[in-house]
C-alpha positions, -999 to 999 in steps of 0.1 A, spaced: 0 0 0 13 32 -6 25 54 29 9 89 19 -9 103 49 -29 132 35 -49 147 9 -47 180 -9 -73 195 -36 -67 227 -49 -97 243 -67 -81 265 -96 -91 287 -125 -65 290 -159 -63 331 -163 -43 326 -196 -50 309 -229 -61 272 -219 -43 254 -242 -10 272 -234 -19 268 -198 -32 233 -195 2 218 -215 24 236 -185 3 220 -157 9 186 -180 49 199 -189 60 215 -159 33 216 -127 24 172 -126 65 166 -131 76 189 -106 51 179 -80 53 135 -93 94 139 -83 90 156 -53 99 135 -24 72 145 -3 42 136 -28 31 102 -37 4 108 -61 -5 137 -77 -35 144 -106 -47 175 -123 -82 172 -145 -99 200 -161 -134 210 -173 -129 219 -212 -159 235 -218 -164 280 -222 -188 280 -194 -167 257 -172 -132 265 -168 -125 249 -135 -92 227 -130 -82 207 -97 -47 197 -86 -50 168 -62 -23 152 -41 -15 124 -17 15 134 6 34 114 28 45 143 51 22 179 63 27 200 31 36 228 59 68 215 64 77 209 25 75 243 11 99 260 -20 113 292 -21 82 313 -19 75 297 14 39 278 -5 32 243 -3 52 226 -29 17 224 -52 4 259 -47 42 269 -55 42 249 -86 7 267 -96 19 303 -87 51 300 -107 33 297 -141 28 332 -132 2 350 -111 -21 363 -143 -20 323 -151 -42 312 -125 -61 322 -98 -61 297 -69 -92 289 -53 -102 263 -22 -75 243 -9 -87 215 11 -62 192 33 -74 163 49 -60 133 69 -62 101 47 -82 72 63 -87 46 27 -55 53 -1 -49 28 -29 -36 21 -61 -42 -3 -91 -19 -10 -119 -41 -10 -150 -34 -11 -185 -54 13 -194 -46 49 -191 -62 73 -162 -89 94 -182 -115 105 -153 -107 126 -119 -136 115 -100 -138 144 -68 -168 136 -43 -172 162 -12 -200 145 13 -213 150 46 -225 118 67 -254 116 91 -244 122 126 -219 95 138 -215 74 108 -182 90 95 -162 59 110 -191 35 95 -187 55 61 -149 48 57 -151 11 62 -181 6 37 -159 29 14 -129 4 20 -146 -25 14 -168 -11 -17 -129 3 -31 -118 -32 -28 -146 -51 -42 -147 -25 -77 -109 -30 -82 -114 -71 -78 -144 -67 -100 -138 -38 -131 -98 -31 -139 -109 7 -142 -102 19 -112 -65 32 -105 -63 50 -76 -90 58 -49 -78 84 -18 -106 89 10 -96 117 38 -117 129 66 -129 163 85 -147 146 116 -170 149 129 -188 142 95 -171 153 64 -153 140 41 -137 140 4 -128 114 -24 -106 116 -49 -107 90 -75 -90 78 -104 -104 59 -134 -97 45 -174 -133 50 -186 -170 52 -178 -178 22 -177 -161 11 -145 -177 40 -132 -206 34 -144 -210 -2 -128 -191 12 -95 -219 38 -89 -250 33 -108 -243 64 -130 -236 73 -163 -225 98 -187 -265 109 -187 -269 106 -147 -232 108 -134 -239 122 -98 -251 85 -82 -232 71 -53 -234 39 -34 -242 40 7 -264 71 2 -281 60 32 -253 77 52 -250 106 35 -267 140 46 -255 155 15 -226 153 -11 -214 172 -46 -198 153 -78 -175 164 -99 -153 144 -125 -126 160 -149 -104 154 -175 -68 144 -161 -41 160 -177 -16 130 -176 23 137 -170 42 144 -198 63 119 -194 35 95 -196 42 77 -164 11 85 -147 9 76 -104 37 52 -97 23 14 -90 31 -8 -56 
Protein backbone atom coordinates (compact mmCIF):
# COMPACT_ATOMS: atom_id res chain seq x y z
CA UNK A 1 0.00 0.00 0.00
CA UNK A 2 1.29 3.23 -0.56
CA UNK A 3 2.53 5.43 2.91
CA UNK A 4 0.88 8.94 1.88
CA UNK A 5 -0.88 10.29 4.87
CA UNK A 6 -2.89 13.23 3.48
CA UNK A 7 -4.92 14.65 0.92
CA UNK A 8 -4.70 18.04 -0.93
CA UNK A 9 -7.28 19.48 -3.59
CA UNK A 10 -6.68 22.75 -4.93
CA UNK A 11 -9.70 24.31 -6.67
CA UNK A 12 -8.08 26.52 -9.57
CA UNK A 13 -9.12 28.75 -12.45
CA UNK A 14 -6.49 29.00 -15.92
CA UNK A 15 -6.29 33.05 -16.31
CA UNK A 16 -4.29 32.56 -19.60
CA UNK A 17 -5.04 30.90 -22.91
CA UNK A 18 -6.09 27.22 -21.93
CA UNK A 19 -4.30 25.37 -24.19
CA UNK A 20 -0.97 27.17 -23.36
CA UNK A 21 -1.95 26.81 -19.82
CA UNK A 22 -3.18 23.29 -19.50
CA UNK A 23 0.21 21.77 -21.54
CA UNK A 24 2.39 23.58 -18.48
CA UNK A 25 0.35 21.98 -15.74
CA UNK A 26 0.86 18.64 -17.96
CA UNK A 27 4.86 19.88 -18.88
CA UNK A 28 5.97 21.49 -15.88
CA UNK A 29 3.29 21.56 -12.69
CA UNK A 30 2.40 17.24 -12.63
CA UNK A 31 6.50 16.58 -13.11
CA UNK A 32 7.64 18.94 -10.60
CA UNK A 33 5.14 17.89 -8.01
CA UNK A 34 5.26 13.48 -9.30
CA UNK A 35 9.44 13.94 -8.34
CA UNK A 36 9.00 15.62 -5.29
CA UNK A 37 9.94 13.45 -2.37
CA UNK A 38 7.24 14.52 -0.33
CA UNK A 39 4.21 13.58 -2.82
CA UNK A 40 3.13 10.17 -3.69
CA UNK A 41 0.43 10.84 -6.05
CA UNK A 42 -0.48 13.70 -7.67
CA UNK A 43 -3.55 14.44 -10.60
CA UNK A 44 -4.71 17.45 -12.30
CA UNK A 45 -8.25 17.23 -14.53
CA UNK A 46 -9.86 19.98 -16.12
CA UNK A 47 -13.36 20.97 -17.25
CA UNK A 48 -12.95 21.91 -21.18
CA UNK A 49 -15.91 23.47 -21.76
CA UNK A 50 -16.38 27.97 -22.19
CA UNK A 51 -18.80 28.04 -19.44
CA UNK A 52 -16.73 25.67 -17.15
CA UNK A 53 -13.17 26.51 -16.84
CA UNK A 54 -12.52 24.86 -13.49
CA UNK A 55 -9.17 22.74 -12.98
CA UNK A 56 -8.24 20.72 -9.74
CA UNK A 57 -4.73 19.70 -8.62
CA UNK A 58 -5.05 16.84 -6.22
CA UNK A 59 -2.35 15.20 -4.11
CA UNK A 60 -1.53 12.44 -1.74
CA UNK A 61 1.53 13.42 0.59
CA UNK A 62 3.43 11.41 2.80
CA UNK A 63 4.50 14.25 5.13
CA UNK A 64 2.22 17.94 6.29
CA UNK A 65 2.69 20.04 3.09
CA UNK A 66 3.59 22.85 5.92
CA UNK A 67 6.79 21.49 6.42
CA UNK A 68 7.72 20.91 2.51
CA UNK A 69 7.49 24.32 1.12
CA UNK A 70 9.92 25.98 -1.97
CA UNK A 71 11.34 29.17 -2.11
CA UNK A 72 8.18 31.31 -1.92
CA UNK A 73 7.49 29.70 1.44
CA UNK A 74 3.91 27.85 -0.45
CA UNK A 75 3.18 24.30 -0.26
CA UNK A 76 5.20 22.65 -2.92
CA UNK A 77 1.73 22.44 -5.22
CA UNK A 78 0.39 25.87 -4.73
CA UNK A 79 4.18 26.93 -5.47
CA UNK A 80 4.16 24.92 -8.61
CA UNK A 81 0.71 26.72 -9.59
CA UNK A 82 1.87 30.27 -8.67
CA UNK A 83 5.06 30.03 -10.66
CA UNK A 84 3.28 29.74 -14.09
CA UNK A 85 2.85 33.21 -13.20
CA UNK A 86 0.15 35.05 -11.09
CA UNK A 87 -2.05 36.34 -14.33
CA UNK A 88 -1.97 32.33 -15.11
CA UNK A 89 -4.20 31.17 -12.55
CA UNK A 90 -6.05 32.23 -9.78
CA UNK A 91 -6.14 29.71 -6.85
CA UNK A 92 -9.17 28.89 -5.29
CA UNK A 93 -10.19 26.27 -2.17
CA UNK A 94 -7.46 24.32 -0.95
CA UNK A 95 -8.72 21.48 1.12
CA UNK A 96 -6.19 19.16 3.32
CA UNK A 97 -7.35 16.27 4.88
CA UNK A 98 -5.96 13.34 6.94
CA UNK A 99 -6.21 10.07 4.66
CA UNK A 100 -8.22 7.24 6.30
CA UNK A 101 -8.70 4.59 2.75
CA UNK A 102 -5.50 5.27 -0.06
CA UNK A 103 -4.92 2.85 -2.87
CA UNK A 104 -3.65 2.13 -6.10
CA UNK A 105 -4.17 -0.33 -9.12
CA UNK A 106 -1.91 -1.03 -11.86
CA UNK A 107 -4.14 -0.96 -15.05
CA UNK A 108 -3.41 -1.06 -18.55
CA UNK A 109 -5.42 1.29 -19.45
CA UNK A 110 -4.59 4.86 -19.14
CA UNK A 111 -6.23 7.28 -16.17
CA UNK A 112 -8.86 9.45 -18.18
CA UNK A 113 -11.53 10.48 -15.32
CA UNK A 114 -10.69 12.57 -11.94
CA UNK A 115 -13.59 11.51 -9.99
CA UNK A 116 -13.76 14.40 -6.78
CA UNK A 117 -16.81 13.60 -4.28
CA UNK A 118 -17.25 16.20 -1.24
CA UNK A 119 -19.96 14.49 1.29
CA UNK A 120 -21.26 15.02 4.61
CA UNK A 121 -22.47 11.85 6.66
CA UNK A 122 -25.45 11.61 9.07
CA UNK A 123 -24.44 12.25 12.58
CA UNK A 124 -21.93 9.46 13.76
CA UNK A 125 -21.51 7.44 10.80
CA UNK A 126 -18.18 8.98 9.54
CA UNK A 127 -16.20 5.88 11.03
CA UNK A 128 -19.12 3.47 9.50
CA UNK A 129 -18.75 5.54 6.10
CA UNK A 130 -14.92 4.83 5.74
CA UNK A 131 -15.15 1.08 6.15
CA UNK A 132 -18.11 0.63 3.69
CA UNK A 133 -15.90 2.95 1.39
CA UNK A 134 -12.90 0.43 2.03
CA UNK A 135 -14.64 -2.46 1.44
CA UNK A 136 -16.79 -1.06 -1.69
CA UNK A 137 -12.87 0.28 -3.15
CA UNK A 138 -11.79 -3.23 -2.82
CA UNK A 139 -14.63 -5.09 -4.25
CA UNK A 140 -14.75 -2.47 -7.67
CA UNK A 141 -10.95 -2.95 -8.18
CA UNK A 142 -11.45 -7.15 -7.80
CA UNK A 143 -14.41 -6.72 -10.02
CA UNK A 144 -13.84 -3.81 -13.10
CA UNK A 145 -9.82 -3.08 -13.90
CA UNK A 146 -10.92 0.72 -14.23
CA UNK A 147 -10.20 1.88 -11.19
CA UNK A 148 -6.53 3.15 -10.50
CA UNK A 149 -6.30 4.98 -7.58
CA UNK A 150 -8.95 5.84 -4.85
CA UNK A 151 -7.83 8.37 -1.75
CA UNK A 152 -10.64 8.91 0.99
CA UNK A 153 -9.56 11.71 3.75
CA UNK A 154 -11.73 12.88 6.59
CA UNK A 155 -12.88 16.29 8.47
CA UNK A 156 -14.67 14.57 11.65
CA UNK A 157 -17.03 14.94 12.91
CA UNK A 158 -18.83 14.16 9.53
CA UNK A 159 -17.12 15.29 6.39
CA UNK A 160 -15.25 14.05 4.11
CA UNK A 161 -13.68 14.02 0.38
CA UNK A 162 -12.81 11.37 -2.37
CA UNK A 163 -10.64 11.59 -4.92
CA UNK A 164 -10.69 8.99 -7.46
CA UNK A 165 -9.05 7.84 -10.45
CA UNK A 166 -10.39 5.86 -13.38
CA UNK A 167 -9.72 4.48 -17.36
CA UNK A 168 -13.31 5.01 -18.63
CA UNK A 169 -17.04 5.19 -17.79
CA UNK A 170 -17.80 2.17 -17.74
CA UNK A 171 -16.05 1.14 -14.54
CA UNK A 172 -17.71 3.99 -13.16
CA UNK A 173 -20.61 3.36 -14.45
CA UNK A 174 -21.00 -0.24 -12.78
CA UNK A 175 -19.13 1.16 -9.49
CA UNK A 176 -21.95 3.76 -8.86
CA UNK A 177 -25.03 3.33 -10.83
CA UNK A 178 -24.31 6.38 -12.98
CA UNK A 179 -23.61 7.28 -16.32
CA UNK A 180 -22.50 9.82 -18.71
CA UNK A 181 -26.49 10.89 -18.68
CA UNK A 182 -26.90 10.60 -14.70
CA UNK A 183 -23.16 10.80 -13.38
CA UNK A 184 -23.87 12.15 -9.78
CA UNK A 185 -25.14 8.51 -8.25
CA UNK A 186 -23.20 7.11 -5.27
CA UNK A 187 -23.37 3.88 -3.41
CA UNK A 188 -24.22 3.95 0.72
CA UNK A 189 -26.44 7.10 0.21
CA UNK A 190 -28.08 5.98 3.15
CA UNK A 191 -25.29 7.70 5.19
CA UNK A 192 -24.99 10.64 3.53
CA UNK A 193 -26.67 13.98 4.64
CA UNK A 194 -25.51 15.53 1.50
CA UNK A 195 -22.61 15.35 -1.12
CA UNK A 196 -21.39 17.18 -4.58
CA UNK A 197 -19.78 15.28 -7.83
CA UNK A 198 -17.46 16.42 -9.95
CA UNK A 199 -15.31 14.41 -12.51
CA UNK A 200 -12.61 16.01 -14.92
CA UNK A 201 -10.38 15.36 -17.54
CA UNK A 202 -6.84 14.37 -16.12
CA UNK A 203 -4.05 16.04 -17.71
CA UNK A 204 -1.58 12.95 -17.59
CA UNK A 205 2.32 13.70 -16.98
CA UNK A 206 4.20 14.39 -19.79
CA UNK A 207 6.27 11.86 -19.39
CA UNK A 208 3.51 9.47 -19.59
CA UNK A 209 4.16 7.70 -16.42
CA UNK A 210 1.06 8.46 -14.68
CA UNK A 211 0.94 7.61 -10.43
CA UNK A 212 3.66 5.24 -9.71
CA UNK A 213 2.30 1.42 -8.96
CA UNK A 214 3.05 -0.80 -5.59
Amino acid sequence: MPDARFLRVVSFLPGAAESSFDASLRDVVVPRLADADPVVDVWVGRHGSREDRARVLASTWRSDPATAVGDSGDPLDIGALRGLGEESVVIGPVEQLPLAVHARFERAEPMRILRVFHGRVRPGELDAYVELARTGMLADAAAYDGLIAFALGTQPPDEFVTVSVWNGWPAIEAATGGNTRTPFMTRNAQLLATYTVAHYEVLPDARDKGPAQD
